[in-house]
C-alpha positions in Angstrom: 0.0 0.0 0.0 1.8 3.1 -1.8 0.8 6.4 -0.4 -1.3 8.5 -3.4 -2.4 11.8 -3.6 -3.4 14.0 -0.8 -6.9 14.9 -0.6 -6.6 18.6 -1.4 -4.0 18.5 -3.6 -6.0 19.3 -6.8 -4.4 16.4 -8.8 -6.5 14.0 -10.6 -5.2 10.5 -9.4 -3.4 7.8 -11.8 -4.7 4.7 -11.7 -3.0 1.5 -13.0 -5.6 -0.5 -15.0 -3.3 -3.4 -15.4 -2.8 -4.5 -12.0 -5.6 -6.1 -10.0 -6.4 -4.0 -7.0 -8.1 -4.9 -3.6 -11.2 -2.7 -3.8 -11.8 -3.1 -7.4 -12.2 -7.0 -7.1 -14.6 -6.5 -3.9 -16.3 -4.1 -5.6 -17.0 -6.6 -8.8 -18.0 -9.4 -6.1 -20.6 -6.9 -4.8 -21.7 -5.9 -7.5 -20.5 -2.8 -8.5 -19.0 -1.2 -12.1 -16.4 0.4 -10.5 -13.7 -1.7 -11.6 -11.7 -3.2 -14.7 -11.2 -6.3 -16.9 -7.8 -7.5 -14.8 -10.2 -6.9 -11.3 -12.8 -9.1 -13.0 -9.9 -11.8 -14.2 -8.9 -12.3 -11.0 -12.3 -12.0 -9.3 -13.5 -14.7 -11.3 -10.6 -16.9 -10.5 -11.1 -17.0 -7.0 -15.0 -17.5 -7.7 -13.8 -21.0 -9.5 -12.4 -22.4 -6.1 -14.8 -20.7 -4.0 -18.3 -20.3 -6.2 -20.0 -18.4 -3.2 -17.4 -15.5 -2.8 -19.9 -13.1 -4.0 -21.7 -14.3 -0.9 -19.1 -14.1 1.2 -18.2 -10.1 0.3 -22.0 -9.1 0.5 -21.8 -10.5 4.3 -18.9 -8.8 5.4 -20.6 -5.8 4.3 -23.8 -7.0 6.0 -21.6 -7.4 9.3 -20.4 -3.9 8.9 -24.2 -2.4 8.8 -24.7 -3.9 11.7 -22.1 -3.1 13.5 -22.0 0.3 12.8 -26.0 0.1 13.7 -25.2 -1.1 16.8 -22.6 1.2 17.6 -24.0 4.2 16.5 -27.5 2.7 18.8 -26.8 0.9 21.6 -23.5 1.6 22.0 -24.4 5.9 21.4 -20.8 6.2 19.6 -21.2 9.6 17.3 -17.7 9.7 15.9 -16.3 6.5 13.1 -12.8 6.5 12.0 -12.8 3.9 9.0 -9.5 2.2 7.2 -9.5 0.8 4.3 -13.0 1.5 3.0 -12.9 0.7 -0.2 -14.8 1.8 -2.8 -18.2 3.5 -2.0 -21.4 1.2 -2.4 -24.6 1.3 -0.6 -24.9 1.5 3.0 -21.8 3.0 3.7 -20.5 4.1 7.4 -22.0 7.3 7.0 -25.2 6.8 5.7 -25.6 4.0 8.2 -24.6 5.6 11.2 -26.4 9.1 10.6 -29.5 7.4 9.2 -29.5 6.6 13.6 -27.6 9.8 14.3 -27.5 12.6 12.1 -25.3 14.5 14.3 -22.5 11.7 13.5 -18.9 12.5 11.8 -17.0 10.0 9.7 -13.7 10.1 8.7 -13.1 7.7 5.6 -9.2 6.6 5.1 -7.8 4.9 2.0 -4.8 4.9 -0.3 -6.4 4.1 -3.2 -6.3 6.2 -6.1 -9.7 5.0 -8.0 -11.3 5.5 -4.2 -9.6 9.0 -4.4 -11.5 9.3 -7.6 -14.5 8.5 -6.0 -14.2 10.7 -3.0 -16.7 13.3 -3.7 -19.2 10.2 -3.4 -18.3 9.6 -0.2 -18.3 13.5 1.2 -21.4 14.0 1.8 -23.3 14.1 5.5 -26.4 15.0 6.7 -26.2 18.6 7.6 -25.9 17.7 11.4 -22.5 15.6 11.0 -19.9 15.6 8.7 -17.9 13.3 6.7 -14.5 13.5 4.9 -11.7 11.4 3.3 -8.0 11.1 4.2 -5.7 9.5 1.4 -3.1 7.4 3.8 -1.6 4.2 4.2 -2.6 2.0 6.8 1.4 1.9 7.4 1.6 5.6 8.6 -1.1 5.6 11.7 0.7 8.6 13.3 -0.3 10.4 9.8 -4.1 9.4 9.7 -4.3 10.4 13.4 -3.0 14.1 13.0 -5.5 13.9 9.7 -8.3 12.7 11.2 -7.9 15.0 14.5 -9.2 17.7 12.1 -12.7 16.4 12.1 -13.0 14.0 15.2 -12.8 14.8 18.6 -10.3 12.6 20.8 -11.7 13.7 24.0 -15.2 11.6 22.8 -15.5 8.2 22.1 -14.7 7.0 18.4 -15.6 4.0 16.7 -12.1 2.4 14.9 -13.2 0.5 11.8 -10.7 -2.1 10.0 -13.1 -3.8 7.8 -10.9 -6.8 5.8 -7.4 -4.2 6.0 -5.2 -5.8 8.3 -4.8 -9.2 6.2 -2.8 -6.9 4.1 -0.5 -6.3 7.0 1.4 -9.3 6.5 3.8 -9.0 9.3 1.5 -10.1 12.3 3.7 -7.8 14.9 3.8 -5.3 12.6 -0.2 -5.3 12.8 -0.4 -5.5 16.1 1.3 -2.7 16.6 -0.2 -0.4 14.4 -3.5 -1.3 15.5 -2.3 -0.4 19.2 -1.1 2.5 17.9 -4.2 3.7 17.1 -6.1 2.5 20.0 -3.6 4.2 22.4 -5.1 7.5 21.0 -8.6 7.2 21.1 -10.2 7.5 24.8 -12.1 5.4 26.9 -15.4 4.3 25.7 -14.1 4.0 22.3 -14.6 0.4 20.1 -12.7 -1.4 17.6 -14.3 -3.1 14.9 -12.8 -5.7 12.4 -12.7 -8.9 10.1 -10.8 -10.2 7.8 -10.2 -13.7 6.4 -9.1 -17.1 8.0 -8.8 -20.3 6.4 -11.0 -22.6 9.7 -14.2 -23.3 7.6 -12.3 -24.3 4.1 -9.0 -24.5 4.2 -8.1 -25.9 1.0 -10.3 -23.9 -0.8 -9.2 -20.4 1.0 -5.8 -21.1 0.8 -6.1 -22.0 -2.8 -7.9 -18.3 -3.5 -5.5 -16.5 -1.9 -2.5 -18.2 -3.3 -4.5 -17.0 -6.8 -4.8 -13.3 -5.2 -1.1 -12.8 -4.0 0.0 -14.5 -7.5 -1.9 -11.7 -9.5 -3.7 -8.6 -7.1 -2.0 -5.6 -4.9 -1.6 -5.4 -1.9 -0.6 -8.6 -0.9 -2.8 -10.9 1.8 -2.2 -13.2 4.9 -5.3 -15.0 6.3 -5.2 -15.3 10.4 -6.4 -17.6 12.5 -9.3 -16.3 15.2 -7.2 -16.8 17.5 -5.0 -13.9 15.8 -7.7 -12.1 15.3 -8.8 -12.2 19.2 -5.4 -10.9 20.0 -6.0 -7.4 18.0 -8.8 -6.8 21.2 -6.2 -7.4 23.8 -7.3 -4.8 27.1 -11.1 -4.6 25.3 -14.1 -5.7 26.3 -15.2 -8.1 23.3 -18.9 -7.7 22.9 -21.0 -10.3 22.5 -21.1 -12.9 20.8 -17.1 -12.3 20.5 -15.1 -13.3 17.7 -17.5 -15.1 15.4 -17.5 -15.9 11.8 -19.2 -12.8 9.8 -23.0 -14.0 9.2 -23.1 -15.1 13.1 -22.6 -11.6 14.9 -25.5 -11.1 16.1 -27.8 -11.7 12.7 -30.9 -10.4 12.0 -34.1 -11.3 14.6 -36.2 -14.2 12.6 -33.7 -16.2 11.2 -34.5 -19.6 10.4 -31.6 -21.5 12.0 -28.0 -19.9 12.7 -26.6 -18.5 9.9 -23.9 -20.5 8.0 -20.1 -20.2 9.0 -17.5 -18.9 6.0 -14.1 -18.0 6.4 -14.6 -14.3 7.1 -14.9 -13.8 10.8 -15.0 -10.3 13.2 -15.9 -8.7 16.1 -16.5 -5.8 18.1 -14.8 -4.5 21.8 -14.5 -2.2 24.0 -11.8 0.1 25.1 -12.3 0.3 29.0 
């Protein structure tokens, strides 16, 4: 993850159509037209070894609606800082979180430059809150703290989002670390919220898809056990039900049966 161009600097951003890119390829899984032929190559790669992908990336985002529901409800957070968000679709952090509060502000980080393109999609707020984009790298926390101090206040609780980012973190201590990082500057009351990939529900299969991404797609990604993914919440409070593959924290009321497990799993805590 290269740094791009910064927000206001009034440069139109390159971007490499030959190379596969992380949000591009989730964006073709959900659905989207917001990405290119080598996005869809690869995409449909993956779909060969794992037919339900699609599946899988519309309930990642289903987790993230209801956790910023939650968070923004129960849990009365009015402030979001989210990393890595990608390319904008429907329900985004914004429109989910000031649909329960208007008064909410969002702070949107990525680095790259076709979600730099699309930024003016994503700047818009009800005229309570406010929302606005920082082009970082997940690399440079300090930078995306000074950045996002401008809009957020860190005397108040915020809400850290790292929805499917720190896979492409490959050094595990290196992710731990940033991740502290973060959560060292935000005060009490404040949650984390995260998933990424692990390989406990289809190993062959998973393994197989990302061998096909790092082969051919930027940034490069590591799957994680839960286990690993537990440890990113060490000193929170893990809200219930914990660290739980996607579709199981806490699904929708009137669901026949639990939901199926897949090899995307998250969770939700507490800074104390």
């Amino acid at each position: 993850m290269t740094d791009n161009l910064d927000q206001n600097a009034g440069n139109t951003p390159v971007v490499d159509q030959t190379v596969p890119q992380t949000a591009r390829i989730w964006n073709y899984w959900l659905g989207g037209k917001d990405n290119y032929e080598v996005d869809r190559k690869v995409g449909d790669d993956i779909l060969q070894i794992i037919p339900d992908m699609a599946v899988m990336a519309r309930a990642t985002r289903q987790f993230l609606i209801r956790a910023v529901r939650y968070l923004s409800g129960e849990a009365g957070v009015r402030q979001f800082l989210d990393i890595g968000t990608g390319l904008p679709t429907v329900d985004n952090t914004h429109e989910v979180a000031q649909a329960v509060a208007p008064e909410a502000r969002i702070v949107y980080v990525d680095n790259d430059p076709l979600v730099l393109a699309h930024a003016r999609a994503l700047l818009t707020s009800s005229p309570e809150g406010a929302t606005t984009y920082i082009d970082a790298d997940l690399h440079d926390p300090g930078r995306i703290l000074d950045e996002a101090r401008k809009t957020l206040d860190f005397d108040r609780p915020i809400a850290l989002m790292l929805m499917g980012i720190l896979g492409h973190i490959t050094d595990f201590a290196q992710a731990q670390s940033i991740v502290r990082q973060l959560l060292d500057a935000l005060p009490s009351g404040s949650y984390l919220a995260l998933y990424d990939a692990t390989n406990v529900i289809r190993s062959p299969e998973t393994n197989e898809a990302i061998r096909i991404w790092n082969e051919s797609a930027k940034p490069p990604y590591v799957l994680r056990s839960p286990d690993d993914l537990a440890r990113f919440f060490d000193g929170l409070d893990l809200v219930e039900p914990g660290i739980v593959s996607c579709p199981r924290w806490r699904p929708a009321p009137g669901l026949p049966g639990e939901p199926d497990e897949m090899d995307e799993f998250c969770g939700v805590g507490r800074k104390p």
